[in-house]
C-alpha positions in Angstrom: 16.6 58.9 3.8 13.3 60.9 4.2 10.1 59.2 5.0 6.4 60.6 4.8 3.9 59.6 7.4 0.1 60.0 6.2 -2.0 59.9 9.4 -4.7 61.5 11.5 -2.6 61.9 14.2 0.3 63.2 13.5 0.6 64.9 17.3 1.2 60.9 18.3 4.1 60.8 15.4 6.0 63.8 15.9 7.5 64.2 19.4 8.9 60.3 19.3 10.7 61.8 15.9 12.4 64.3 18.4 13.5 62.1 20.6 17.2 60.5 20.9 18.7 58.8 18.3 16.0 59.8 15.7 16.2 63.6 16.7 20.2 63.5 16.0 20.4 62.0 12.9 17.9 64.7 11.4 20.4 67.1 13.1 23.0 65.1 11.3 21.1 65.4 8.1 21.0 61.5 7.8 17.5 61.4 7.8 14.0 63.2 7.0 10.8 62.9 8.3 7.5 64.8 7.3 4.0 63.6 9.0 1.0 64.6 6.9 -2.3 65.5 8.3 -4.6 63.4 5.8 -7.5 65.5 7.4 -5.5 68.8 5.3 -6.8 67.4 2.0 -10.5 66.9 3.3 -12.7 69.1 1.5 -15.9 69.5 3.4 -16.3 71.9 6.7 -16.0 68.8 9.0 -12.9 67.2 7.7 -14.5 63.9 7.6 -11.8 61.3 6.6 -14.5 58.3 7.6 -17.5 56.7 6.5 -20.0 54.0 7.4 -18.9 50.8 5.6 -21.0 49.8 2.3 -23.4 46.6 3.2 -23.3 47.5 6.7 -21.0 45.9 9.9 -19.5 48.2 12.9 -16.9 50.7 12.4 -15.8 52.9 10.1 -13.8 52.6 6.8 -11.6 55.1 6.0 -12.0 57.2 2.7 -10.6 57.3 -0.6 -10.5 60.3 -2.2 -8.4 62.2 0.9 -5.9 59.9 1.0 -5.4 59.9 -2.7 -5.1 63.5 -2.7 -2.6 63.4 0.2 -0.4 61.3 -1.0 -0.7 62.5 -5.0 -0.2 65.8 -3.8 3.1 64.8 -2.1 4.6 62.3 -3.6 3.0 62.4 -7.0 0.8 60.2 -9.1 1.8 57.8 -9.4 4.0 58.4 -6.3 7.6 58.7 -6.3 8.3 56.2 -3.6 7.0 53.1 -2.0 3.6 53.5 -0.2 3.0 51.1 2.8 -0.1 50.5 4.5 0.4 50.0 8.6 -2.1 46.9 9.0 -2.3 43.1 10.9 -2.8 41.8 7.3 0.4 42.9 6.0 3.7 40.4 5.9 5.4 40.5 9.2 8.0 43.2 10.2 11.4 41.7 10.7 15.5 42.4 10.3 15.2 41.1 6.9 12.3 43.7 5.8 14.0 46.5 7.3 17.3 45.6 5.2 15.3 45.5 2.3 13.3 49.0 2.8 16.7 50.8 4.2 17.6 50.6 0.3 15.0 53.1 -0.8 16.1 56.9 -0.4 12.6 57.3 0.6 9.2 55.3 1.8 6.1 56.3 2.8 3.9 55.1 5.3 -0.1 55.6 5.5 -1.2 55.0 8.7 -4.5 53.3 9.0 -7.2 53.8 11.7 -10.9 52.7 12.5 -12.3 49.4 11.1 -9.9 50.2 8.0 -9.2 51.6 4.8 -11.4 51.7 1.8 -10.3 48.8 -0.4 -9.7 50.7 -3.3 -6.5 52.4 -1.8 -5.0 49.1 -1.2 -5.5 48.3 -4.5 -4.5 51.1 -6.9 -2.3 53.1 -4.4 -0.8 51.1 -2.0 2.8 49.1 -2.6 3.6 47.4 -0.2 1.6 46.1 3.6 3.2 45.7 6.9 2.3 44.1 10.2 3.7 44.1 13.5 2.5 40.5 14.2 -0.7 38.8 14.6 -2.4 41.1 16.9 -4.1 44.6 16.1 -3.8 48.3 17.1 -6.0 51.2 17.4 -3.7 52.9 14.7 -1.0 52.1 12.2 0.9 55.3 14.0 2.8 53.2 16.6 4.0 50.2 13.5 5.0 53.4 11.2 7.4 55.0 14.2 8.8 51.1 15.1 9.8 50.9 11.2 11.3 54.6 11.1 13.5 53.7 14.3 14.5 50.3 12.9 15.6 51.9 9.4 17.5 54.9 11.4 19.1 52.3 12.9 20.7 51.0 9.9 21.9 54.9 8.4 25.3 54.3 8.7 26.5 57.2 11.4 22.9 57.0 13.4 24.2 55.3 16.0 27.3 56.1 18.4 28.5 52.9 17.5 29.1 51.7 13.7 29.0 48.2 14.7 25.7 48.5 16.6 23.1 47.8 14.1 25.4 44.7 13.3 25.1 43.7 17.0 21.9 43.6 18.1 19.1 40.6 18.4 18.3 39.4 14.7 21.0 41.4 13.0 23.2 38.1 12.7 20.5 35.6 12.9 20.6 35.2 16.3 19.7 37.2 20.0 22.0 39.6 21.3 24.5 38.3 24.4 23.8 39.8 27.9 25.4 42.9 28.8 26.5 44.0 32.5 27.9 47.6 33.4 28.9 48.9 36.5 29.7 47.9 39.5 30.9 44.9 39.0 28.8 43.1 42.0 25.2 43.8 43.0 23.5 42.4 45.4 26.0 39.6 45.6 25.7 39.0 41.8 28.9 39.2 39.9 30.0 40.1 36.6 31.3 37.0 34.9 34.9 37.3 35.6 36.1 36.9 31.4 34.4 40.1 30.6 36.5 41.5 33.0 39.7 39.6 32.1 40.8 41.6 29.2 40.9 38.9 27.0 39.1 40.2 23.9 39.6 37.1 21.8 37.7 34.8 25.0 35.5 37.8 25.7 34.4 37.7 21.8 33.7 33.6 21.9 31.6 33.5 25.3 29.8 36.5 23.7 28.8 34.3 20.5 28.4 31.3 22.7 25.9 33.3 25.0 24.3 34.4 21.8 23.8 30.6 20.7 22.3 29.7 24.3 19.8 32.8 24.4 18.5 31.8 21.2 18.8 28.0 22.1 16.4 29.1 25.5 14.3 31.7 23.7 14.1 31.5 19.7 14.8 27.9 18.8 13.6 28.5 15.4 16.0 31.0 14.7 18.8 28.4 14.4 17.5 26.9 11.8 18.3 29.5 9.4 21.2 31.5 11.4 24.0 31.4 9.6 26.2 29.1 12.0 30.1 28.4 12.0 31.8 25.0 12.8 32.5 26.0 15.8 29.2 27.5 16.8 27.3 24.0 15.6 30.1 22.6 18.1 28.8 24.1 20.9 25.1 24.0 19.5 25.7 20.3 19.6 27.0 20.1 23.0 24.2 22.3 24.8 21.6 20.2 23.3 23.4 17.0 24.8 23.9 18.6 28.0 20.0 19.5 28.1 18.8 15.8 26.8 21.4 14.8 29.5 19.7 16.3 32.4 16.4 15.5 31.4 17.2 11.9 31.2 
């Protein structure tokens, strides 16, 4: 998968995409990534990428005609891949999005900066607009990297582990179990004693049971749309009557 980062920073972008996990699947040829210096396709002396905003306001707006030529010049016109604009009025980032965008060969993001972009990009170049949740960033540089980890993530072979992706928070509807390593008490806090029983088939339902309670304690709206077993509602059903139980 190769993805094209359109920024003015691109010395914030490139050493996270030689770091760990992202670094060895580019050694592994899984992936591709190119950042692109939108200031490279300026054509005045001072590289001006910004102007003041027409009818006036604070900040600036970014302009049009070098980030058209950017991304033309790259990826064509009309571009050969999805364009996405990093920005808080985007839909919201989530498992589900980066399923859907892991089955492109290749995305690009345009990372935006200052009070934003002019709105003719959004509307005759751009694709597709993502946020990382109701708040707002200096730049759309930090959003792009979170959505080329998350994607890596999913290239089969990225990871150590070819269940990983499968296991983490979100990946089945619900948040990740806890994990302990070495040694096996701290501080007078000890491992549960059935992860260390051997018992793979117990070890596997207090997982998905610890899963159910995480999410029960921290993302109750999750469960409304996980996709829950018989047994899972079973135990659902009994944790909620242990809890009303208490508080009564």
């Amino acid at each position: 998968m190769r993805f094209d980062i359109f920024t003015l920073f691109p010395e914030v972008c490139d050493p996270y995409l030689q770091t760990g996990i992202l670094q060895k699947a580019q050694q592994h040829g899984l992936v591709e990534f190119k950042t692109h210096n939108i200031r490279d396709w300026t054509t005045d002396k001072h590289h001006t990428t910004d102007d003041m905003p027409y009818g006036g306001g604070g900040g600036m707006v970014m302009k049009p005609d070098p980030i058209f030529a950017a991304i033309e010049s790259v990826l064509g016109n009309p571009p050969a891949c999805p364009v996405i604009l990093m920005t808080p009025q985007g839909r919201q980032f989530t498992h589900k999005v980066a399923l859907e965008l892991s089955q492109y060969p290749q995305i690009a993001l345009l990372c935006g900066r200052y009070e934003g972009i002019d709105e003719r990009i959004r509307q005759h170049l751009i694709t597709d607009q993502i946020s990382m949740g109701d708040f707002v960033l200096s730049g759309g540089e930090l959003p792009a990297l979170s959505i080329v980890d998350a994607l890596t993530r999913l290239i089969p072979g990225a990871l150590g582990d070819p269940d990983g992706p499968w296991d983490d928070s979100h990946a089945s509807g619900l948040l990740e179990y806890p994990h302990y390593t070495r040694p096996p008490e701290f501080r007078g806090w000890k491992v549960p004693d059935i992860l260390l029983s051997g018992n793979h088939a117990a070890i596997n339902r207090w997982r998905r049971e610890q899963s159910i309670l995480r999410t029960l304690q921290q993302r109750p709206d999750l469960l409304q749309t996980a996709p829950l077993t018989t047994a899972d509602t079973k135990f659902l059903t009994q944790l909620k009557k242990s809890k009303d139980e208490e508080q009564a």
